[in-house]
VEXKOLSE-978062 format. One record per atom (N, C-alpha, C): residue number from 0; residue in three letters; chain; atom name; x negated, y, z negated. Coordinates in steps of 0.001 Angstrom, whole numbers, plus 500000, padded with zeros to 6 digits. Layout:
% VEXKOLSE-978062
[NUM,'Ala','A','CA',[X,Y,Z]]
...
END
This chain:
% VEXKOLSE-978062
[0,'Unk','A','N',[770329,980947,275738]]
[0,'Unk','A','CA',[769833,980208,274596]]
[0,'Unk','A','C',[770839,979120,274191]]
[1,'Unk','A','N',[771651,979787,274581]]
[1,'Unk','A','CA',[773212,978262,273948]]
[1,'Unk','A','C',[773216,977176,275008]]
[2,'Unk','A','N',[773176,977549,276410]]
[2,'Unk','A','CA',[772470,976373,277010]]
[2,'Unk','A','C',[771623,975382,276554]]
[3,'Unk','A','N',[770106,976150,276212]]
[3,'Unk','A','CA',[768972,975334,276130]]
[3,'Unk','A','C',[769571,974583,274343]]
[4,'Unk','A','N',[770153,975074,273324]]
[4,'Unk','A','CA',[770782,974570,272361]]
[4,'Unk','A','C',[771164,973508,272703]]
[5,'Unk','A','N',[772226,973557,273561]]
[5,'Unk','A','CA',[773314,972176,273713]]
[5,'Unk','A','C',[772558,970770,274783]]
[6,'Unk','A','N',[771547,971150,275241]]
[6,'Unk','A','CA',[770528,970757,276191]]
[6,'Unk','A','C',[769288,969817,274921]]
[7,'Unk','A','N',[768813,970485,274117]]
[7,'Unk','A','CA',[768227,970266,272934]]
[7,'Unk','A','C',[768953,969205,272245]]
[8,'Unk','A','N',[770088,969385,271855]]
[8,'Unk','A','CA',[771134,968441,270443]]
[8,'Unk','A','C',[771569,967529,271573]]
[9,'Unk','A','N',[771233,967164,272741]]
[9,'Unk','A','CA',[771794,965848,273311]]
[9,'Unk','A','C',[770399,964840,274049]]
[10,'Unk','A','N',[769407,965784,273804]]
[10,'Unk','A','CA',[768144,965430,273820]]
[10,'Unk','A','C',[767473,964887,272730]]
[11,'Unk','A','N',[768213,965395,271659]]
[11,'Unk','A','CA',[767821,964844,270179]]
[11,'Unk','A','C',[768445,963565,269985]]
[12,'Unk','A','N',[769529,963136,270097]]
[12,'Unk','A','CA',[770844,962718,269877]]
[12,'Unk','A','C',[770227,961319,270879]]
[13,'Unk','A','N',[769133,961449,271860]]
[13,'Unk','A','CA',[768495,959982,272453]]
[13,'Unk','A','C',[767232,959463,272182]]
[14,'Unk','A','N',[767045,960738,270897]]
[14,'Unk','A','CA',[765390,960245,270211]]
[14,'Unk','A','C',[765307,959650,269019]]
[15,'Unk','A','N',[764562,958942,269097]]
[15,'Unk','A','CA',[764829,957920,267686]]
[15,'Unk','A','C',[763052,958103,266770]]
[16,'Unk','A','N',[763772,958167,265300]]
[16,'Unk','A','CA',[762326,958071,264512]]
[16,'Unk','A','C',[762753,956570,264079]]
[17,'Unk','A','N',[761800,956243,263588]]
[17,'Unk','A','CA',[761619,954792,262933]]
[17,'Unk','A','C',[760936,955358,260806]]
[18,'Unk','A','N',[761516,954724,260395]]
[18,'Unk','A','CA',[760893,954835,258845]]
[18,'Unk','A','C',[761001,953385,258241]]
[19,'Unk','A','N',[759576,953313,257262]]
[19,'Unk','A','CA',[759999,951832,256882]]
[19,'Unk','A','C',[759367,951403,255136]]
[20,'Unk','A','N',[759829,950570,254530]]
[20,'Unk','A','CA',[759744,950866,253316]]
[20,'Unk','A','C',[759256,949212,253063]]
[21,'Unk','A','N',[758583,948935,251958]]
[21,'Unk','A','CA',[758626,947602,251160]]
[21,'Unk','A','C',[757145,946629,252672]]
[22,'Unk','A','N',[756269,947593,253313]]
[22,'Unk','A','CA',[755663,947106,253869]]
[22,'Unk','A','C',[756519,946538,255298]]
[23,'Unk','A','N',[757502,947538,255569]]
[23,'Unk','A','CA',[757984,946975,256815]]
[23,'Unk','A','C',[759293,945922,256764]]
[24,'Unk','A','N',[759128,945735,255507]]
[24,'Unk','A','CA',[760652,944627,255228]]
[24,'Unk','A','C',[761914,944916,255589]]
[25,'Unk','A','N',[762049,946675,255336]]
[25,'Unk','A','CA',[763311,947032,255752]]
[25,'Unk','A','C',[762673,948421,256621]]
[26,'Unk','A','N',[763446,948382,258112]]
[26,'Unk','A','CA',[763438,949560,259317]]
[26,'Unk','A','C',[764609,949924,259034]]
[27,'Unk','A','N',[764639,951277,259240]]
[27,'Unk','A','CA',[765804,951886,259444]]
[27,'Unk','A','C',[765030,953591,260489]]
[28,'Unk','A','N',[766087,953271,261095]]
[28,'Unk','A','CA',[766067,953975,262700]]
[28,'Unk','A','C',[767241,955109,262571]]
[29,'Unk','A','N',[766720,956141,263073]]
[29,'Unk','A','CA',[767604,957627,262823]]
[29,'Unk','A','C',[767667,958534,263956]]
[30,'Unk','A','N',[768797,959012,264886]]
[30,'Unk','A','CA',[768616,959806,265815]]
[30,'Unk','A','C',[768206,961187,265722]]
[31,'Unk','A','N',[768049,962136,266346]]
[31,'Unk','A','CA',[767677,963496,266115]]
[31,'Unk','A','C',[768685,964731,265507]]
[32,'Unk','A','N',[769786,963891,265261]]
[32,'Unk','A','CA',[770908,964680,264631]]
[32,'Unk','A','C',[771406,963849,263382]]
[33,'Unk','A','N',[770379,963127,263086]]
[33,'Unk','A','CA',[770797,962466,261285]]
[33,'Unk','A','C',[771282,961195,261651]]
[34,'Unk','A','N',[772052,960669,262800]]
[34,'Unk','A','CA',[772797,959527,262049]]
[34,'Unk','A','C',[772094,958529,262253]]
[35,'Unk','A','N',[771983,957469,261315]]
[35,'Unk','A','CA',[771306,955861,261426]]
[35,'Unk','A','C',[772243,955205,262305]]
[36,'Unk','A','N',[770336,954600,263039]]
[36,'Unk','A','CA',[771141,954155,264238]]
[36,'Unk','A','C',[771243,952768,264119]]
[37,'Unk','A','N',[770448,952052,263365]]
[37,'Unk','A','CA',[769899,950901,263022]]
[37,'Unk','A','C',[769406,950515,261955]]
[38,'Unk','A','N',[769598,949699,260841]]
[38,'Unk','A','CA',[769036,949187,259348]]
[38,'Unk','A','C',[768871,947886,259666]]
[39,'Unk','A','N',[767103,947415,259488]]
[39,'Unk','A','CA',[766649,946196,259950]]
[39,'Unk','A','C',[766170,945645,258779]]
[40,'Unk','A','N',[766851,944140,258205]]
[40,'Unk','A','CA',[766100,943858,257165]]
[40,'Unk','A','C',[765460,942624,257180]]
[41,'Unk','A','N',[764056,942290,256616]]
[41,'Unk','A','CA',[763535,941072,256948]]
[41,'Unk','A','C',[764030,939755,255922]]
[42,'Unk','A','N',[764296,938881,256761]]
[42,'Unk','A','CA',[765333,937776,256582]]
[42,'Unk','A','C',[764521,937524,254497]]
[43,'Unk','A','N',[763289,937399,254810]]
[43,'Unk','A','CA',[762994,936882,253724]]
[43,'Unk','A','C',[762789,937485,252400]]
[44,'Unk','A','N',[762898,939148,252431]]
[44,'Unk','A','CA',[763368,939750,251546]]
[44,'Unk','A','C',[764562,939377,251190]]
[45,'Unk','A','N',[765807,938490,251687]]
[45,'Unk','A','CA',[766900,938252,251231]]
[45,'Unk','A','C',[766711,936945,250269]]
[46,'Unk','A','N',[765857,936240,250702]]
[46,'Unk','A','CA',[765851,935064,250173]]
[46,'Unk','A','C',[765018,935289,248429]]
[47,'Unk','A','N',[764706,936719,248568]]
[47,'Unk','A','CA',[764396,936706,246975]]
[47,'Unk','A','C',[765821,937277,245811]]
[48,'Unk','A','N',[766480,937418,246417]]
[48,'Unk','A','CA',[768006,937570,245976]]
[48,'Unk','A','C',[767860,938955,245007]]
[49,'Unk','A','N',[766454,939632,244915]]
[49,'Unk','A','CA',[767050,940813,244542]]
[49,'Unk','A','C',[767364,942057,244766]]
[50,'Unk','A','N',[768683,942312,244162]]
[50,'Unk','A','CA',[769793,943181,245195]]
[50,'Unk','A','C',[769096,944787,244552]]
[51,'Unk','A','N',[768468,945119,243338]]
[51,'Unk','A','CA',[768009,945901,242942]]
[51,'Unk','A','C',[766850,946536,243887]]
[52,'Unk','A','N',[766106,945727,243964]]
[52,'Unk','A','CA',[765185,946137,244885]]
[52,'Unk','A','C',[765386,945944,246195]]
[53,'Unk','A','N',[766544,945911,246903]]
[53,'Unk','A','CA',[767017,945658,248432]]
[53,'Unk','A','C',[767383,947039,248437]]
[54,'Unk','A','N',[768445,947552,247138]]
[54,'Unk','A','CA',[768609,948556,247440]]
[54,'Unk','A','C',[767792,950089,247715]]
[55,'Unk','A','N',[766516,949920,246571]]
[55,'Unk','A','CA',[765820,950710,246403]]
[55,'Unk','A','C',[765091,950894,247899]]
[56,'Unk','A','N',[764919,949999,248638]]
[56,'Unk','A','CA',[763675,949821,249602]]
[56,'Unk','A','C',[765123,950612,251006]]
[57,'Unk','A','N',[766214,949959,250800]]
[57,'Unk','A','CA',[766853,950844,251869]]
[57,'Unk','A','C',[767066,951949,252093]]
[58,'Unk','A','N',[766572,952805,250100]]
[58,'Unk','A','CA',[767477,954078,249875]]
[58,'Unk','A','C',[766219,954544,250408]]
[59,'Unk','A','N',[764887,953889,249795]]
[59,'Unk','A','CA',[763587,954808,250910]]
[59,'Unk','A','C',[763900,954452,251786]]
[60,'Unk','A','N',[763700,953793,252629]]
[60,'Unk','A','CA',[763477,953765,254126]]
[60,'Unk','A','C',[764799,954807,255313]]
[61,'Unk','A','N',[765680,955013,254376]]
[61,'Unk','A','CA',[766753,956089,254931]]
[61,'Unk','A','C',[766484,957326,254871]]
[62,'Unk','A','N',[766128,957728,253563]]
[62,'Unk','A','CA',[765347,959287,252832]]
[62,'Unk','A','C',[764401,959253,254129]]
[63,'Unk','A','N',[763532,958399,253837]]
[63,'Unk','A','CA',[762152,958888,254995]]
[63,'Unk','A','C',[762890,958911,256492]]
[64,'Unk','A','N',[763493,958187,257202]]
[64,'Unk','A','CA',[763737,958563,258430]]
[64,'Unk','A','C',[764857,959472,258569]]
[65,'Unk','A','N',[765546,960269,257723]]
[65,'Unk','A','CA',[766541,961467,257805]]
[65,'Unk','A','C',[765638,962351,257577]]
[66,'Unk','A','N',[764431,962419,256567]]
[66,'Unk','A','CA',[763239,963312,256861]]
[66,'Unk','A','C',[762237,963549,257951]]
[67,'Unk','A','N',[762349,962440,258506]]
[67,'Unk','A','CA',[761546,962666,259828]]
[67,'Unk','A','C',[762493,963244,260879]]
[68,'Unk','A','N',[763855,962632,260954]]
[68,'Unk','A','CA',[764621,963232,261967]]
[68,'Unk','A','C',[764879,964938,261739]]
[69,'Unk','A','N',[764457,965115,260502]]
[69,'Unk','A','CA',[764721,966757,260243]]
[69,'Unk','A','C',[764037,967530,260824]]
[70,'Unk','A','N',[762776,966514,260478]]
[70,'Unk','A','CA',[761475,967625,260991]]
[70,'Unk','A','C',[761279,967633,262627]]
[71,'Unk','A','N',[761866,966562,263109]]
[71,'Unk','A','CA',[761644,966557,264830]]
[71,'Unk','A','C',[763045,967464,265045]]
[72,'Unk','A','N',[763938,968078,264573]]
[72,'Unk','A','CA',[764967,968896,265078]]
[72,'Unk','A','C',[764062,969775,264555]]
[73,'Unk','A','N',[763972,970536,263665]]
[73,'Unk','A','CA',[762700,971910,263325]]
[73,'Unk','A','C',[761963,972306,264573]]
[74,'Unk','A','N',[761410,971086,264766]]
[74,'Unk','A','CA',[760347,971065,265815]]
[74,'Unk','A','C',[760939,971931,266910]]
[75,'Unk','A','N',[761535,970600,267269]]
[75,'Unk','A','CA',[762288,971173,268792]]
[75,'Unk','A','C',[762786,972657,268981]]
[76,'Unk','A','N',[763721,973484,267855]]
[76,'Unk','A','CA',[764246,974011,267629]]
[76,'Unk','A','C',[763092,975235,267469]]
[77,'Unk','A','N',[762277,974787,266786]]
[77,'Unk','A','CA',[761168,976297,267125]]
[77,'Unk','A','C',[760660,976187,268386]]
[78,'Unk','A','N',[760449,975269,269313]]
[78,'Unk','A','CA',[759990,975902,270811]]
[78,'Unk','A','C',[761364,976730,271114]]
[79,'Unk','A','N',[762558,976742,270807]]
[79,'Unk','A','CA',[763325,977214,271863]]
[79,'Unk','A','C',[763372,978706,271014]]
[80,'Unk','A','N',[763659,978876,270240]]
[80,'Unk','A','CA',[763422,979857,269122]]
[80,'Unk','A','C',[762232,980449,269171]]
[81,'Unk','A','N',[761205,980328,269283]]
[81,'Unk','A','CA',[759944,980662,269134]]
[81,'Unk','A','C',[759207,981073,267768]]
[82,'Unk','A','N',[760217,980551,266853]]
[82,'Unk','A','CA',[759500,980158,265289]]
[82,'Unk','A','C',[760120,981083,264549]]
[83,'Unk','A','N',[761593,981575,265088]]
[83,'Unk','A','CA',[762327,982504,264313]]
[83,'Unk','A','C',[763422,981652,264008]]
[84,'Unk','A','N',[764000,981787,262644]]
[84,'Unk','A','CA',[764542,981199,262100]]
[84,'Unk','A','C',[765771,981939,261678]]
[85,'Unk','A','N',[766931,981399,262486]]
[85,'Unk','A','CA',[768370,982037,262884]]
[85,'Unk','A','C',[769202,981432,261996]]
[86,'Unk','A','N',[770071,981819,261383]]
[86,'Unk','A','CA',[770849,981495,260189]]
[86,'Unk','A','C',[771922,980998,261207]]
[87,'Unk','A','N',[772106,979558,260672]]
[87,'Unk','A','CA',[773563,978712,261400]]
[87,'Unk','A','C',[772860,978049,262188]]
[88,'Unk','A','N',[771630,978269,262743]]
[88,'Unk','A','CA',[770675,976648,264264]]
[88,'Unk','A','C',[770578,975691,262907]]
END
């Protein structure tokens, strides 16, 4: 099982979710072990200069793709598990 584990978290680690906020203005891209891989922002959301709502739209678009990357490790993690849920995976 610690095989197929370490086999899993480097399989995750080359899958990417996408999440996006403000109609697509800002992407932000997340691997299968949390970290952002990429924050994409559209040029012309800058040109409205506000930093209030730049921020808000990044803090969603991060929330949602660290939530999606959660749920695709869950995922994965119950085929190898078989839907038992081991304290410390």
């Amino acid at each position: 099982m610690q095989a197929k584990l370490a086999k899993m978290q480097e399989e995750l680690r080359q899958r990417i979710v996408e999440a996006t906020s403000g109609g697509g203005m800002v992407r932000v891209s997340c691997n299968g072990q949390q970290e952002i891989v990429r924050i994409t922002i559209d040029p012309e959301l800058l040109e409205e200069k506000d930093v209030e709502m730049l921020q808000d739209l990044i803090l969603v678009a991060v929330n949602e793709a660290l939530n999606r990357s959660r749920e695709m490790m869950q995922e994965e993690l119950a085929k190898i598990t078989g839907g038992l849920n081991i304290p410390g995976l």
